[in-house]
C-alpha positions as a Markdown table, in Angstrom:
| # | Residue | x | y | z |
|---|---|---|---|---|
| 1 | Unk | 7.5 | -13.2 | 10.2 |
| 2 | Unk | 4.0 | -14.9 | 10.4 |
| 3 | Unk | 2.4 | -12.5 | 12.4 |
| 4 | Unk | 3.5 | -9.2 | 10.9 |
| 5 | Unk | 2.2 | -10.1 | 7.5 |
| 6 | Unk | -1.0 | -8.6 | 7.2 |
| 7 | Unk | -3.1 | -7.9 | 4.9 |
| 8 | Unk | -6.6 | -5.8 | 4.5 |
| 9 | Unk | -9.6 | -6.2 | 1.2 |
| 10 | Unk | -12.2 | -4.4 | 0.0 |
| 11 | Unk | -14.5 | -5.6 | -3.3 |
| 12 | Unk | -14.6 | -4.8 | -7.1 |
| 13 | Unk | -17.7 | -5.0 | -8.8 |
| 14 | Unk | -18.5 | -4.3 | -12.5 |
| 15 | Unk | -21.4 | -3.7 | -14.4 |
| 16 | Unk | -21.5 | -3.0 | -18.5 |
| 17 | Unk | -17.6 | -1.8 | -17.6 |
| 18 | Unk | -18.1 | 0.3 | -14.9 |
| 19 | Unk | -16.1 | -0.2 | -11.8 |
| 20 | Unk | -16.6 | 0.7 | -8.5 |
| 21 | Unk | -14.8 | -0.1 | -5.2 |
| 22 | Unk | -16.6 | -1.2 | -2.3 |
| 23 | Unk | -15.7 | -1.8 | 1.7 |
| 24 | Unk | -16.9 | -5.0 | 2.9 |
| 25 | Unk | -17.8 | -8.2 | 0.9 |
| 26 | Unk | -20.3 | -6.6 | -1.4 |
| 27 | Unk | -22.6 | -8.4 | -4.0 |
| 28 | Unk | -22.8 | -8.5 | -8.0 |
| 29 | Unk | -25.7 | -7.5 | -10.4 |
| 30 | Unk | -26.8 | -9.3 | -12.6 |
| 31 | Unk | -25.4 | -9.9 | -16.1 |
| 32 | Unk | -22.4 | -8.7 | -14.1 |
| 33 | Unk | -18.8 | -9.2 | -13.0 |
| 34 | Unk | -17.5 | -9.0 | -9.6 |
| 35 | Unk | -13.5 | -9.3 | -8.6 |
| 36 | Unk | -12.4 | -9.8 | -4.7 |
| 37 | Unk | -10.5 | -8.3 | -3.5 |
| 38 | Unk | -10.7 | -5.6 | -5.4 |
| 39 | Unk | -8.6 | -3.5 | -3.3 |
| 40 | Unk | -5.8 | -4.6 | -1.2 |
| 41 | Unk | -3.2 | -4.0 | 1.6 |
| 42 | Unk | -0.6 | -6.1 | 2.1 |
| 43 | Unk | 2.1 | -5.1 | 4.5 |
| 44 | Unk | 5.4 | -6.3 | 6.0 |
| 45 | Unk | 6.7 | -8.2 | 2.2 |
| 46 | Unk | 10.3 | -9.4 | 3.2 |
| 47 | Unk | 12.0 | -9.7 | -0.3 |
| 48 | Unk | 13.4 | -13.2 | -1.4 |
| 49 | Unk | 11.0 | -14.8 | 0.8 |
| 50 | Unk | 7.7 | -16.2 | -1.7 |
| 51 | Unk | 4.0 | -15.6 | -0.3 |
| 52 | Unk | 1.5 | -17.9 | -1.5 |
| 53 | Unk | -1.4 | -15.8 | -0.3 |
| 54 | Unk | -4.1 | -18.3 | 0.5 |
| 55 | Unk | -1.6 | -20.4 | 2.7 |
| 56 | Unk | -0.7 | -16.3 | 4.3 |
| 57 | Unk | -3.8 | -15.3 | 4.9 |
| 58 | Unk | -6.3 | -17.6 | 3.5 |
| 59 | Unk | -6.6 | -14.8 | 0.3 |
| 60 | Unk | -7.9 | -16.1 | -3.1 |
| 61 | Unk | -8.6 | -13.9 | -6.2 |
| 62 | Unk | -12.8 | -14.5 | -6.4 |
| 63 | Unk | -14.1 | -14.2 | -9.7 |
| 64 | Unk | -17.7 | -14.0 | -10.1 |
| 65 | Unk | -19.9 | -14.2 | -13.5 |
| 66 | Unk | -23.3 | -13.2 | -12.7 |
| 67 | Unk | -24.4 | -13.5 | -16.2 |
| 68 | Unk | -26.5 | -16.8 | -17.3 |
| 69 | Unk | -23.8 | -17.5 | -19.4 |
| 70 | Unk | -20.4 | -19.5 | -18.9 |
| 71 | Unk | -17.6 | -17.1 | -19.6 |
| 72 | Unk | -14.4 | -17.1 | -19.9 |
| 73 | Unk | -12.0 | -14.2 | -18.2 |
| 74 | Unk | -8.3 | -13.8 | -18.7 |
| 75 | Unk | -6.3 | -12.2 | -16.0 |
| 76 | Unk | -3.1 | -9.5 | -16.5 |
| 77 | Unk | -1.0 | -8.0 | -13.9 |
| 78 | Unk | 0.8 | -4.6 | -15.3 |
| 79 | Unk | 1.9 | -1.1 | -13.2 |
| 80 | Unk | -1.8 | 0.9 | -13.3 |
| 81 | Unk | -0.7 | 3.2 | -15.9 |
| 82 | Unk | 0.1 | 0.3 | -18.2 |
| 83 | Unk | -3.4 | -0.1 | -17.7 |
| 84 | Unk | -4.7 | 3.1 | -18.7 |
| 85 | Unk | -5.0 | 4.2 | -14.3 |
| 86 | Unk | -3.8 | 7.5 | -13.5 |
| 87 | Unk | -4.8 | 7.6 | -10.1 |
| 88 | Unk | -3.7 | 6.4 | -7.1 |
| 89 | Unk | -3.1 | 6.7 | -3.2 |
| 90 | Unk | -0.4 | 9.6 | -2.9 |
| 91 | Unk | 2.9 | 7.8 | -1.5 |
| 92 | Unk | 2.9 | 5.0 | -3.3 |
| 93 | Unk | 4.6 | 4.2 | -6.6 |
| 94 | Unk | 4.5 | 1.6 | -9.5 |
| 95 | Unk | 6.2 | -1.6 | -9.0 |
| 96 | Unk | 8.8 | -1.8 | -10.4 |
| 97 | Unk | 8.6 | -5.8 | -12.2 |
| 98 | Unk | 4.7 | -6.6 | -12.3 |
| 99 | Unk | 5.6 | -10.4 | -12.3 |
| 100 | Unk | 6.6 | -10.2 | -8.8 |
| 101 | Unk | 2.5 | -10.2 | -8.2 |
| 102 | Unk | 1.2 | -13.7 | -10.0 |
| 103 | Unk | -1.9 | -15.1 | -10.4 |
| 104 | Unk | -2.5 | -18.7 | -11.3 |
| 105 | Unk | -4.6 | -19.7 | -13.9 |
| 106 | Unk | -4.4 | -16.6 | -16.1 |
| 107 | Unk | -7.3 | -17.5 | -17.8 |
| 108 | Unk | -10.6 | -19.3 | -16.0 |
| 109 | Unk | -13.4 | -20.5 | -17.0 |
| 110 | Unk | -16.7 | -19.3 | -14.7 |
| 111 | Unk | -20.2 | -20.8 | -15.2 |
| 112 | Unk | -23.1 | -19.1 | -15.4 |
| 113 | Unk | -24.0 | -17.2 | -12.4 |
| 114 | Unk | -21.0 | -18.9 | -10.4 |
| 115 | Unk | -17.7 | -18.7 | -8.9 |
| 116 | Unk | -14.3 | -19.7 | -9.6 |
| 117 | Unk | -11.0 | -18.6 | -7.5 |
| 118 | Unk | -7.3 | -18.1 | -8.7 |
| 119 | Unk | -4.2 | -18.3 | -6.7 |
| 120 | Unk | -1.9 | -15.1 | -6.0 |
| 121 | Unk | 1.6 | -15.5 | -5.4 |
| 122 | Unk | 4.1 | -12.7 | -4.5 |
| 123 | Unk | 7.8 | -12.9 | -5.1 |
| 124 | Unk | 10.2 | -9.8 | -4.5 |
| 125 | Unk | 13.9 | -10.6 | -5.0 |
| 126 | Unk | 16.2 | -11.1 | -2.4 |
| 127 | Unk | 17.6 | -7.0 | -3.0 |
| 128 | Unk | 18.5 | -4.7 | 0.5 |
| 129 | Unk | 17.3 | -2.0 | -1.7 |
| 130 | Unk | 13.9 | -3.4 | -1.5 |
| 131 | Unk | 13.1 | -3.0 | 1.9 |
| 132 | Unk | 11.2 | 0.0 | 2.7 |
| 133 | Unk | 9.4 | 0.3 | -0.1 |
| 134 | Unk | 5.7 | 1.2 | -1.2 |
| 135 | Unk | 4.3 | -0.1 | -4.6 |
| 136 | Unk | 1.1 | 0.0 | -6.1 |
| 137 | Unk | 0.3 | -3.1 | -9.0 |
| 138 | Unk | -2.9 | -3.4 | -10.9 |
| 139 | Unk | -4.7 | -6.7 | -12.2 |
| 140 | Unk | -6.9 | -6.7 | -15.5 |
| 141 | Unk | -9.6 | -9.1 | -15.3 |
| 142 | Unk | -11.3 | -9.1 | -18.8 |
| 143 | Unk | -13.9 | -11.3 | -20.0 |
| 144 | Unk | -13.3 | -12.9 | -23.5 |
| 145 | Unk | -15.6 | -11.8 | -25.6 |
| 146 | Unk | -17.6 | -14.0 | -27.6 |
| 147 | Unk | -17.9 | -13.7 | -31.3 |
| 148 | Unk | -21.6 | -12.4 | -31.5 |
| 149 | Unk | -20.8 | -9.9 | -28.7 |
| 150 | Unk | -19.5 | -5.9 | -28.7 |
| 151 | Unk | -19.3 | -5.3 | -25.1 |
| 152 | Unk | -16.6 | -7.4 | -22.8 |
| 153 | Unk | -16.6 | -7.0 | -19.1 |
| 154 | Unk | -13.4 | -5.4 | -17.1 |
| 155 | Unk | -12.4 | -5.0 | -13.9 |
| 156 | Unk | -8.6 | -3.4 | -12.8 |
| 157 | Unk | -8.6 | -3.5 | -9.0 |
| 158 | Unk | -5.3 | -2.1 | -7.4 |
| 159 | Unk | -3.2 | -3.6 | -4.9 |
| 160 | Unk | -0.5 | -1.8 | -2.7 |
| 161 | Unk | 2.3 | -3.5 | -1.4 |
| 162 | Unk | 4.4 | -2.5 | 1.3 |
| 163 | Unk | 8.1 | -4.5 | 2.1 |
| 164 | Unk | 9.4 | -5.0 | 5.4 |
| 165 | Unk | 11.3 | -1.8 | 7.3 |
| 166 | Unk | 14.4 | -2.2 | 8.2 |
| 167 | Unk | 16.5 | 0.2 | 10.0 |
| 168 | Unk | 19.5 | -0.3 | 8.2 |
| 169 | Unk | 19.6 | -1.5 | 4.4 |
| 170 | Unk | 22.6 | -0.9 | 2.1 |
| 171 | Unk | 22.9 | 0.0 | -0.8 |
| 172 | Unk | 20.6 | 2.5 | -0.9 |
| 173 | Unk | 17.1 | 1.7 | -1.1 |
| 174 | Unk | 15.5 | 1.8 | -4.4 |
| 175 | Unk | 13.6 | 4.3 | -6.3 |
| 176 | Unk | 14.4 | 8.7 | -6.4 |
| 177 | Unk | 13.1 | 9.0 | -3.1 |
| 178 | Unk | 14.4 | 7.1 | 0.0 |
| 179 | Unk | 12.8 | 6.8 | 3.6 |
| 180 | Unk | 14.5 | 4.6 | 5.8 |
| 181 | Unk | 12.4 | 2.9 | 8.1 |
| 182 | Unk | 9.0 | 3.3 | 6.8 |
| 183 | Unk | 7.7 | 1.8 | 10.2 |
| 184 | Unk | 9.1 | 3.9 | 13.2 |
| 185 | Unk | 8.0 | 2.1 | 16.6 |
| 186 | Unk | 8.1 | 4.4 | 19.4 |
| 187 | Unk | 7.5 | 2.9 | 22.5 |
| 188 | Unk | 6.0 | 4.7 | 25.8 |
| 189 | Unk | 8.5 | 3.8 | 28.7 |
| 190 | Unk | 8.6 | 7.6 | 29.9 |
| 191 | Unk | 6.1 | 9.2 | 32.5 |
| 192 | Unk | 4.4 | 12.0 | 32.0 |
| 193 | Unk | 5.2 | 14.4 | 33.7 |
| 194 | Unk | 8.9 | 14.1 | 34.6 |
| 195 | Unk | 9.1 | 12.9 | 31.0 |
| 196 | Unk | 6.9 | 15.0 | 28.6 |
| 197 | Unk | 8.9 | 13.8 | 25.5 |
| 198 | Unk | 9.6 | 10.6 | 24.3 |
| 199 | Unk | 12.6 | 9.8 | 21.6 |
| 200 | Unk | 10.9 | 7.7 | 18.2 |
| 201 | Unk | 14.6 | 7.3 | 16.8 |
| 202 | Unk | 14.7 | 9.1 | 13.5 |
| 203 | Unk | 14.6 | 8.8 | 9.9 |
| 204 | Unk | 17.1 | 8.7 | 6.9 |
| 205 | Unk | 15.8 | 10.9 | 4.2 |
| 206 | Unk | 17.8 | 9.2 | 0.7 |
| 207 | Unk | 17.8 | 11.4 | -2.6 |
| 208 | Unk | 17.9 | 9.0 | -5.0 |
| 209 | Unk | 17.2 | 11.3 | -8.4 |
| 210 | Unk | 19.7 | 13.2 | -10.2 |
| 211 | Unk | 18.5 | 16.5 | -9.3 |
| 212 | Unk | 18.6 | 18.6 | -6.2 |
| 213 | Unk | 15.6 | 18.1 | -4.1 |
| 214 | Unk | 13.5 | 20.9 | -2.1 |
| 215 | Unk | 12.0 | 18.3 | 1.1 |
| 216 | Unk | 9.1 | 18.8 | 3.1 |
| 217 | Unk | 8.6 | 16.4 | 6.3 |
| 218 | Unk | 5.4 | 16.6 | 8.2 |
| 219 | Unk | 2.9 | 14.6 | 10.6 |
| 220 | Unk | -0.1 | 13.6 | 9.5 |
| 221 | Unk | -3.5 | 11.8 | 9.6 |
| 222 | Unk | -6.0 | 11.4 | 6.7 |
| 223 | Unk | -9.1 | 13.3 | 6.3 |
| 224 | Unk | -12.2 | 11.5 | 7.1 |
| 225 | Unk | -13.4 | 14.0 | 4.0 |
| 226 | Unk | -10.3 | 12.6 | 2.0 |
| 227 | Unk | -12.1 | 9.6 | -0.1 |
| 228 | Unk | -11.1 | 6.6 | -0.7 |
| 229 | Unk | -7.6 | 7.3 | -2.6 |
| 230 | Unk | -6.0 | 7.4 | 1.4 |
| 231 | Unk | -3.4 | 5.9 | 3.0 |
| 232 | Unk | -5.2 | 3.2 | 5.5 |
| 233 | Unk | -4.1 | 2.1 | 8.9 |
| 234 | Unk | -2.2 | -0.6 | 9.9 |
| 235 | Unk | -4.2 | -3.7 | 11.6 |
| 236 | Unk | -4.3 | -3.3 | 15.0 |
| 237 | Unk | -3.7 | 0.8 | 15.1 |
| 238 | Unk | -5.9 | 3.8 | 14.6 |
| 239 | Unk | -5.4 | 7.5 | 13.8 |
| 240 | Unk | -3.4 | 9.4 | 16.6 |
| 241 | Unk | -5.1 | 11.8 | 18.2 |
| 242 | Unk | -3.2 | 14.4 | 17.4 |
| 243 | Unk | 0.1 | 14.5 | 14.8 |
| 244 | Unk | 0.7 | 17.7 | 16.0 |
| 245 | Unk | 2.2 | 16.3 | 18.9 |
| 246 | Unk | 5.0 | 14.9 | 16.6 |
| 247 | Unk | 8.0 | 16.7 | 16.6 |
| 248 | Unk | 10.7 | 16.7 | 14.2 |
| 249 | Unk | 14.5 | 18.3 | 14.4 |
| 250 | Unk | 13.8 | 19.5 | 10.5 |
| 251 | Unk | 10.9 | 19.8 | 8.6 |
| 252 | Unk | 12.3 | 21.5 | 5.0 |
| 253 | Unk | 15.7 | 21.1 | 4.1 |
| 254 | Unk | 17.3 | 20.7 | 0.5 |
| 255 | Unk | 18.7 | 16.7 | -0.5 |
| 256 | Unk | 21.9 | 17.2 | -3.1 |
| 257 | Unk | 21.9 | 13.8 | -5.5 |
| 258 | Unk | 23.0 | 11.0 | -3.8 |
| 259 | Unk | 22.8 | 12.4 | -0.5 |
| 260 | Unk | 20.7 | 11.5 | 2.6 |
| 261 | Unk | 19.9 | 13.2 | 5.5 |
| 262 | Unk | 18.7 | 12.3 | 9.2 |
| 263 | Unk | 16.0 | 13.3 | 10.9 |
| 264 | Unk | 14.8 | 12.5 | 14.2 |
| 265 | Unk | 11.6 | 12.1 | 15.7 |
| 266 | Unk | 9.6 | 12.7 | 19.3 |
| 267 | Unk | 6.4 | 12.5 | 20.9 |
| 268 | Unk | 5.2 | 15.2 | 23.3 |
| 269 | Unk | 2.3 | 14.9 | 25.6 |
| 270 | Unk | 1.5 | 17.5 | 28.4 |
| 271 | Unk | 2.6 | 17.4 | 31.9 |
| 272 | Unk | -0.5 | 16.0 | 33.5 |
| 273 | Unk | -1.8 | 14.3 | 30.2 |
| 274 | Unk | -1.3 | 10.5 | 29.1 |
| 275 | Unk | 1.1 | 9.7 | 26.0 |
| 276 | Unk | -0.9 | 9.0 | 23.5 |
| 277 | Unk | -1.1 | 5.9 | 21.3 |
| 278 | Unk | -1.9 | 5.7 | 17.6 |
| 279 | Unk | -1.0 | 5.8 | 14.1 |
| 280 | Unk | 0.3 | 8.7 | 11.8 |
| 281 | Unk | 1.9 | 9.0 | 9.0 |
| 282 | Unk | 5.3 | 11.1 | 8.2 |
| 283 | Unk | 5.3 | 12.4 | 4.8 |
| 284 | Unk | 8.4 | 13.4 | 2.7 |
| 285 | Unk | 7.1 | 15.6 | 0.6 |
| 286 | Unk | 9.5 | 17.2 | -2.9 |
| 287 | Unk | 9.4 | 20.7 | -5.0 |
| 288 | Unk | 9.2 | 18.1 | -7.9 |
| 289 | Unk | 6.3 | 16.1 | -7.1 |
| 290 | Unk | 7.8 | 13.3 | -5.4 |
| 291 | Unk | 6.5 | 12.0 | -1.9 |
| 292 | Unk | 6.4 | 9.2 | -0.1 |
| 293 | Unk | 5.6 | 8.4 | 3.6 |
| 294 | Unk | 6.7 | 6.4 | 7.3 |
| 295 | Unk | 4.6 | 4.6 | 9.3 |
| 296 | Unk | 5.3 | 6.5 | 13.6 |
| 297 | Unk | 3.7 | 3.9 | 15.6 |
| 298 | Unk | 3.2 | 5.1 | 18.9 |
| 299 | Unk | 2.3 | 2.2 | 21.8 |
């Protein structure tokens, strides 16, 4: 399990409350507040197993007070619209226990125009139903004001958490819509040529709501025009080429309550052509607002 954990930062900065989210390391201003990470990717969670993220992946929460003042922050974990965050990366939705995401201290004490780190634990239960899952979880970092101040410093970076895939979970997995795995490995044994389509396996489509759903499934790669609120590769994988490639034995059908459809999956490359290798994504996409996505590896 070592080696599939992975994990990918970016940097939060704030100045006089405003937040901003950076790639790379980035630096503070002064009389500011910096968080790292502050955004994360953490991939390949198994539930009931506890991750002490330093010992992981050498990952520490990095609190920096660039004000030449000691301060004192205290630090919340909540779902982002607990928060007052309405936005997130499509595909992904609120955890459902913030408490499975700790941080230790909650509150730390930073001297002036220094650093202090914290400690971040995660601990799914031991649940089938929480494999194949993707969550998003928010921290609060606030700075405790002082009594002869009106303005207090805060940053609310947002992580998103994905559990291990597994083929075959029972019960059901968790949460209105199902997608069973959410990593789909398809490995390149064919030759092109006498073999111009490879078999991925497929997909179990779960409708987990109490309503009929209307289901879209497509192949695709994020914009480079899309912004930062994007779905991000895994390590080690880029964008494929070309999703279109991707074929699929449905791509709208309509999911009764409590029932679950398969749908299988197969690469195509031209006669003469190699397969290609890459990364897309495989999004389930409802009438009622409700999506969510699989990882199609192709190697």
């Amino acid at each position: 399990m070592g080696e599939r954990f992975s994990l990918r930062k970016v940097s939060c900065i704030a100045f006089l409350g405003t937040t901003l989210l950076l790639l790379g390391s980035g630096a503070g201003f002064a009389m500011g507040l910096s968080v790292e990470p502050g955004g994360l990717l953490i991939q390949q969670i198994k539930p009931g197993e506890r991750y002490d993220l330093e010992a992981r992946g050498g990952l520490r929460l990095k609190i920096s007070n660039q004000s030449p003042k000691q301060r004192v922050y205290q630090i919340s974990v909540a779902q982002p619209e607990q928060l007052g965050i309405t936005g997130w990366t499509a595909g992904y939705s609120p955890i459902p226990e913030p408490g499975w995401l700790a941080v230790e201290p909650t509150e730390i004490e930073v001297p002036a125009e220094g650093e202090i780190y914290a400690r971040m634990f995660i601990n799914i239960p031991a649940d089938a139903r929480y494999y194949n899952q993707h969550w998003v979880v928010a921290l609060a970092v606030q700075e405790k004001p002082r009594a002869d101040e009106i303005v207090a410093l805060q940053l609310k970076p947002v992580y998103y958490l994905e559990t291990e895939s597994r083929a075959e979970t029972s019960p059901w997995p968790y949460g209105s819509l199902g997608i069973v795995p959410t990593v789909l490995q398809c490995s390149q044994t064919a030759s092109p040529g006498r073999h111009p389509e490879v078999s991925c396996g497929e997909l179990k489509i779960y409708n987990g709501d109490s309503r009929p759903l209307t289901l879209t499934i497509s192949a695709e790669t994020p914009s480079v025009l899309a912004g930062r609120q994007k779905v991000d590769p895994s390590p080690g994988y880029s964008w494929l080429a070309k999703p279109e490639s991707v074929g699929l034995s449905a791509d709208r059908f309509i999911l009764q309550p409590k029932e679950s459809r398969a749908i299988s999956v197969r690469v195509a490359s031209a006669p003469d052509a190699p397969l290609l290798k890459g990364e897309c994504l495989l999004w389930v996409r409802s009438d009622a607002g409700i999506a969510g996505f699989a990882r199609l590896q192709v190697r």
